[in-house]
LUMKOLMI-417958 format. One record per atom (N, C-alpha, C, O): residue in three letters; x, y, z. Coordinates in pm, whole numbers, padded with zeros to 5 digits, always signed. Layout:
BEGIN
ALAXYZ
...
This chain:
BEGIN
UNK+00084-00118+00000
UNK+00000+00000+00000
UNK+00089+00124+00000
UNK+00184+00118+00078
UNK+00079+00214-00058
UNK+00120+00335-00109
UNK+00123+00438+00081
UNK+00053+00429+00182
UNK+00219+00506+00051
UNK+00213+00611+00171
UNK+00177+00716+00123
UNK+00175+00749+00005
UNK+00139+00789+00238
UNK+00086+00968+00178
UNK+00193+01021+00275
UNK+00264+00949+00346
UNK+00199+01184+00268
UNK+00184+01289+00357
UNK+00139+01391+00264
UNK+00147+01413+00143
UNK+00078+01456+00386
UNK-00010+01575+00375
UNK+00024+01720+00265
UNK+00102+01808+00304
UNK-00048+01730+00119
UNK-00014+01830+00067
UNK-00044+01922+00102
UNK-00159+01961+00081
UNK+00076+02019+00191
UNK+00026+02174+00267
UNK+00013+02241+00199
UNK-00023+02348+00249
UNK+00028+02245+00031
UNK-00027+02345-00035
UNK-00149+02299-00123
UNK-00191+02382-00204
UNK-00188+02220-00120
UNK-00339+02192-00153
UNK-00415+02243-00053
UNK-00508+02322-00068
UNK-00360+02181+00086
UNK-00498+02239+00241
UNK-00486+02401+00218
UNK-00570+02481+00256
UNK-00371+02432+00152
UNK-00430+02608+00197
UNK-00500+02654+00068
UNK-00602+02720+00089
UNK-00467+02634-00066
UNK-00557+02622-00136
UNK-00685+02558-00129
UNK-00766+02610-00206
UNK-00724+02473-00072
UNK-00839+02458+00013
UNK-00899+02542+00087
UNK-01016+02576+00071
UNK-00817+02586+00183
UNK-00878+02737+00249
UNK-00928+02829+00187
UNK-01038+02871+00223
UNK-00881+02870+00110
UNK-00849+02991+00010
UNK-01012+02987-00037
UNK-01102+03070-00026
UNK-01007+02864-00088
UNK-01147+02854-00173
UNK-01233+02871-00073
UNK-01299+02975-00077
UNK-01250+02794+00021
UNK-01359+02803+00101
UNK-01365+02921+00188
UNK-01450+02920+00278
UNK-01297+03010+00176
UNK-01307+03152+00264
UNK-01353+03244+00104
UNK-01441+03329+00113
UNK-01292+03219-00022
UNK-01361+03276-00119
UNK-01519+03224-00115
UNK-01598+03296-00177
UNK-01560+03138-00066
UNK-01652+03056-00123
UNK-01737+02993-00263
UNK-01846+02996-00318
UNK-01575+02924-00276
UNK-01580+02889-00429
UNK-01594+02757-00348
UNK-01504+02715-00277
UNK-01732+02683-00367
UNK-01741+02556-00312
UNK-01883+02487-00343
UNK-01983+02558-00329
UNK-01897+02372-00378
UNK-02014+02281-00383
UNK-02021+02232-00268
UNK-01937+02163-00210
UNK-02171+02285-00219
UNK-02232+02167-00109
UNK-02276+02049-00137
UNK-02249+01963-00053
UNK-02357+02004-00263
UNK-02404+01891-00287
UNK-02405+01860-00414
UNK-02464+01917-00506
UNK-02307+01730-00417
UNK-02295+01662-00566
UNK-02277+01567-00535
UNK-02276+01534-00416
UNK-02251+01467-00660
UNK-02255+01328-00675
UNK-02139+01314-00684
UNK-02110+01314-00803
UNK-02048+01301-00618
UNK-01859+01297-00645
UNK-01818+01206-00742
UNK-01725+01227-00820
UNK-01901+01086-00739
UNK-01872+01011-00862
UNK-01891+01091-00993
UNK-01812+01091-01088
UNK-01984+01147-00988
UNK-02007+01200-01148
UNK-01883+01360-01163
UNK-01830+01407-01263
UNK-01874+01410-00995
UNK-01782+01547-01024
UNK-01671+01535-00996
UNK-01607+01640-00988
UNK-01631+01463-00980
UNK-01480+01443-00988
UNK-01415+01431-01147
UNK-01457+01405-01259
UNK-01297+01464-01088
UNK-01201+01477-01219
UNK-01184+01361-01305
UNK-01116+01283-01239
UNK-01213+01303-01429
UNK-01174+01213-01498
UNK-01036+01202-01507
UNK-00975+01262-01418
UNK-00963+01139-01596
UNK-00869+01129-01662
UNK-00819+01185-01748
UNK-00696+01184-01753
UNK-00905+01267-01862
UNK-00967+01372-01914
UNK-00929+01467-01862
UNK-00817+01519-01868
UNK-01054+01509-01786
UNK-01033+01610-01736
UNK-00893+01657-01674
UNK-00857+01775-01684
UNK-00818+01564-01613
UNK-00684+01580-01570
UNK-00560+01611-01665
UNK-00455+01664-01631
UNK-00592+01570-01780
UNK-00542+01561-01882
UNK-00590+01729-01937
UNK-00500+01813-01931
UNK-00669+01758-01968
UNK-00722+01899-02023
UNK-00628+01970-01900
UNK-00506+01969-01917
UNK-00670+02016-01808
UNK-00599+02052-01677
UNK-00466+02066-01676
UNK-00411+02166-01630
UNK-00404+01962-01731
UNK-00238+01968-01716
UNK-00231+02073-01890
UNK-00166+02175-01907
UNK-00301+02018-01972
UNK-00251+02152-02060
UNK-00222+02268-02115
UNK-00176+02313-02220
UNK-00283+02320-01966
UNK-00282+02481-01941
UNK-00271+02482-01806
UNK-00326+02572-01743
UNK-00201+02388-01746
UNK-00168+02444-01593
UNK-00067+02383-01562
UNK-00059+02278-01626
UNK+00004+02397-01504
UNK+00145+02356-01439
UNK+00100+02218-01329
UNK-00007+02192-01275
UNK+00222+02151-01327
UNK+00192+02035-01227
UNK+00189+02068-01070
UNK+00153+01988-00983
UNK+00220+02162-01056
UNK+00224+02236-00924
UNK+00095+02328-00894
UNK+00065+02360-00779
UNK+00021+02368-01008
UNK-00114+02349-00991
UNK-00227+02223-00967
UNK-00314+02201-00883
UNK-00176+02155-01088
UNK-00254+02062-01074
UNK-00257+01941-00933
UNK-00345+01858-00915
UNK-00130+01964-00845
UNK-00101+01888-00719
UNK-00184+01993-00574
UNK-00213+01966-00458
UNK-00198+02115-00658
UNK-00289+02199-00538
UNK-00450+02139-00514
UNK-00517+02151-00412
UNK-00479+02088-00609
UNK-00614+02011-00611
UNK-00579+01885-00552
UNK-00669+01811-00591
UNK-00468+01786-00450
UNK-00480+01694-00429
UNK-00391+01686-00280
UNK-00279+01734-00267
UNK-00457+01622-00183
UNK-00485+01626-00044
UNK-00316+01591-00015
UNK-00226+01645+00049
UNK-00332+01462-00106
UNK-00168+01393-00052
UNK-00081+01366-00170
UNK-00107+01350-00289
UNK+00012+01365-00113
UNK+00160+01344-00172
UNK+00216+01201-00166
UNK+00221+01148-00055
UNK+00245+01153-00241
UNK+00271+00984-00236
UNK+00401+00985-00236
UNK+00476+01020-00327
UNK+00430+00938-00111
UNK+00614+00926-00094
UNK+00668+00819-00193
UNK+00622+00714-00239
UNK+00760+00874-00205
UNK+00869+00802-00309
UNK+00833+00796-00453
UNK+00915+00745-00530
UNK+00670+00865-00519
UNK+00635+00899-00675
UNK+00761+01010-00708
UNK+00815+01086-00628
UNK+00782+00999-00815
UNK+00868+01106-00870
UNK+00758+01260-00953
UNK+00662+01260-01031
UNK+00829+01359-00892
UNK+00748+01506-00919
UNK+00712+01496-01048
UNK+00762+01423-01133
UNK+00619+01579-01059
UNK+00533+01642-01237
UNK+00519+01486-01281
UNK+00590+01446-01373
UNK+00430+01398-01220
UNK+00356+01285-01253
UNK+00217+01217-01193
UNK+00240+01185-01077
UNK+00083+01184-01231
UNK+00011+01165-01157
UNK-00013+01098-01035
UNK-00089+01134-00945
UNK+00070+00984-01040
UNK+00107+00907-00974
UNK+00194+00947-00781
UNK+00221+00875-00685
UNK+00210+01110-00812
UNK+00265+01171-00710
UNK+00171+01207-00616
UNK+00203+01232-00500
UNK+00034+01214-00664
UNK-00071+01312-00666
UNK-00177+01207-00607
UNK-00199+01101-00665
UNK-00253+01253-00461
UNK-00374+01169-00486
UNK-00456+01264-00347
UNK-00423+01361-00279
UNK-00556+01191-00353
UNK-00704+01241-00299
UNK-00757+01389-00331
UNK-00749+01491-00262
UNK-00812+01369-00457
UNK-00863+01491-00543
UNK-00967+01526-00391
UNK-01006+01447-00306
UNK-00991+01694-00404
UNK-01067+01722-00326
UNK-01213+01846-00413
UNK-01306+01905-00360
UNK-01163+01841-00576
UNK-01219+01925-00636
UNK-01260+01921-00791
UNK-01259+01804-00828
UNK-01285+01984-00865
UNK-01340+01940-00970
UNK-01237+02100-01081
UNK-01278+02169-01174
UNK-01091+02099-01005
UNK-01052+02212-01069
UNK-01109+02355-01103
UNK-01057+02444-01170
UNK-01256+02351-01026
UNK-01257+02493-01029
UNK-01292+02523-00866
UNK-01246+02615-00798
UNK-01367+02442-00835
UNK-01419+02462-00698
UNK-01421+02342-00581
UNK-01444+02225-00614
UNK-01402+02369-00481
UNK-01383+02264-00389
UNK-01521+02177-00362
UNK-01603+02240-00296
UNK-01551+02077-00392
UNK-01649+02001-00309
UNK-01649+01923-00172
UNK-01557+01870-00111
UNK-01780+01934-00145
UNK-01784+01905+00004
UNK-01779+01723-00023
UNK-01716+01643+00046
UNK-01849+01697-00122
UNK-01855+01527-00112
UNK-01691+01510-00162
UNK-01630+01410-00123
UNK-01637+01588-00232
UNK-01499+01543-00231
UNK-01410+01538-00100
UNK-01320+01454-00092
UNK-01431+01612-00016
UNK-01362+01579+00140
UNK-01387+01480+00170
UNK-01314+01387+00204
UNK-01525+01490+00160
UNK-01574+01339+00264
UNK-01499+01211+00186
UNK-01455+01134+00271
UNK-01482+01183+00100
UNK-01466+01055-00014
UNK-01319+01072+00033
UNK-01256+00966+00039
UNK-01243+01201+00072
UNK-01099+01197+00096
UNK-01084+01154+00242
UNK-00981+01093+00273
UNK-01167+01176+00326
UNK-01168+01128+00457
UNK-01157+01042+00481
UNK-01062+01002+00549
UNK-01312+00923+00408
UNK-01319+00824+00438
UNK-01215+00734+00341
UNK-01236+00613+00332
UNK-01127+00783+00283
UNK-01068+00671+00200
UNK-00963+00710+00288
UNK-00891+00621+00333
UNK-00943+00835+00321
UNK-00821+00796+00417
UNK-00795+00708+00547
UNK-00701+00632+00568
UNK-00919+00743+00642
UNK-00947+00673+00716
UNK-00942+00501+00684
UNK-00885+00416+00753
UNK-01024+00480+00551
UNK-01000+00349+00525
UNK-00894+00281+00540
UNK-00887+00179+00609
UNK-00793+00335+00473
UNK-00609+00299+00463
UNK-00535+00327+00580
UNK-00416+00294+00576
UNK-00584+00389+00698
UNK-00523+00459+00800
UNK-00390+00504+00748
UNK-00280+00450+00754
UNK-00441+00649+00681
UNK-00399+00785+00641
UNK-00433+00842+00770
UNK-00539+00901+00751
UNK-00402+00855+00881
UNK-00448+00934+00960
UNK-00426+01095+00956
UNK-00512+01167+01006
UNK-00289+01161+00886
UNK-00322+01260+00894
UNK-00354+01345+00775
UNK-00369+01467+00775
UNK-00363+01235+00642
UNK-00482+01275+00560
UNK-00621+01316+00599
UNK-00690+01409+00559
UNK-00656+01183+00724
UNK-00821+01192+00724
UNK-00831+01325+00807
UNK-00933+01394+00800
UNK-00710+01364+00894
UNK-00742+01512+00983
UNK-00720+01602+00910
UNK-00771+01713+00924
UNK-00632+01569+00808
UNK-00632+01708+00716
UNK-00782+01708+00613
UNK-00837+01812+00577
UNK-00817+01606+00588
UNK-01008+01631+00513
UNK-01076+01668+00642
UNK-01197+01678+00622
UNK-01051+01687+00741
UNK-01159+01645+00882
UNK-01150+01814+00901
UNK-01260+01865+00919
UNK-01068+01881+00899
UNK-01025+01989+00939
UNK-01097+02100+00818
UNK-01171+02194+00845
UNK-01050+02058+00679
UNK-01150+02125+00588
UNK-01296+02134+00538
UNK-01353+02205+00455
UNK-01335+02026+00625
UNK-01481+02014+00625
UNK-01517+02074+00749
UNK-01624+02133+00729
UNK-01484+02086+00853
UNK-01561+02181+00962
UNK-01541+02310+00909
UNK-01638+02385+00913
UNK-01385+02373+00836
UNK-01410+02499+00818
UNK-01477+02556+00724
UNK-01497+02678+00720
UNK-01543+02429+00592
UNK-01641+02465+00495
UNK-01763+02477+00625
UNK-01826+02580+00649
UNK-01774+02375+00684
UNK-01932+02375+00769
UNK-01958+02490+00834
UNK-02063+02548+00805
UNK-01870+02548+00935
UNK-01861+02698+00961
UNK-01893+02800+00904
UNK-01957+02892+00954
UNK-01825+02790+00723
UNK-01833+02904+00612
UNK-01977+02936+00583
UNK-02020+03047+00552
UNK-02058+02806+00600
UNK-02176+02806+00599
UNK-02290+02865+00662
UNK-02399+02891+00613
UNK-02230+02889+00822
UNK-02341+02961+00906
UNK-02315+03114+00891
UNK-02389+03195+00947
């Protein structure tokens, strides 16, 4: 099984959005999440250092500017979704990612907050 640590510049780009409130409350994450495609369109007008700001964790030992470096999408490249945290939580939690699942755990109370 693959290791993570925590992409600190995705969580603050995470912030960012959700204090802009560039964010979906309710979608179908299966259908809004990023394809392959879409990741692909994405990388051809954005840098890989963008495209790693959209993703929670960092996979130790992938080599940089490759997808494979890159994982737990939290967005659909324009805006953060809320079912995308959760799907990052619980898959982290699944794998005991623990401080993946506190880093999704942490951006979902401060979307839930943004809210009141």
């Amino acid at each position: 099984m693959a290791s993570y640590s925590v992409n600190q510049r995705a969580v603050a780009r995470a912030r960012r959005l959700i204090d802009a409130h560039q964010y979906v409350l309710n979608s179908d994450w299966g259908e809004s999440q990023p394809s392959a495609d879409d990741e692909n369109a994405f990388l051809e007008n954005h840098s890989w250092e963008e495209y790693g700001e959209w993703h929670l964790g960092l996979t130790d030992g992938a080599n940089d500017d490759t997808k494979a470096r890159y994982g737990f999408v939290y967005g659909d490249f324009r805006r953060i979704h809320r079912m995308g945290l959760i799907a990052c939580q619980f898959r982290a939690a699944e794998y005991r990612h623990k401080e993946l699942e506190l880093a999704a755990h942490h951006l979902l109370q401060r979307l839930d907050k943004a809210q009141v």
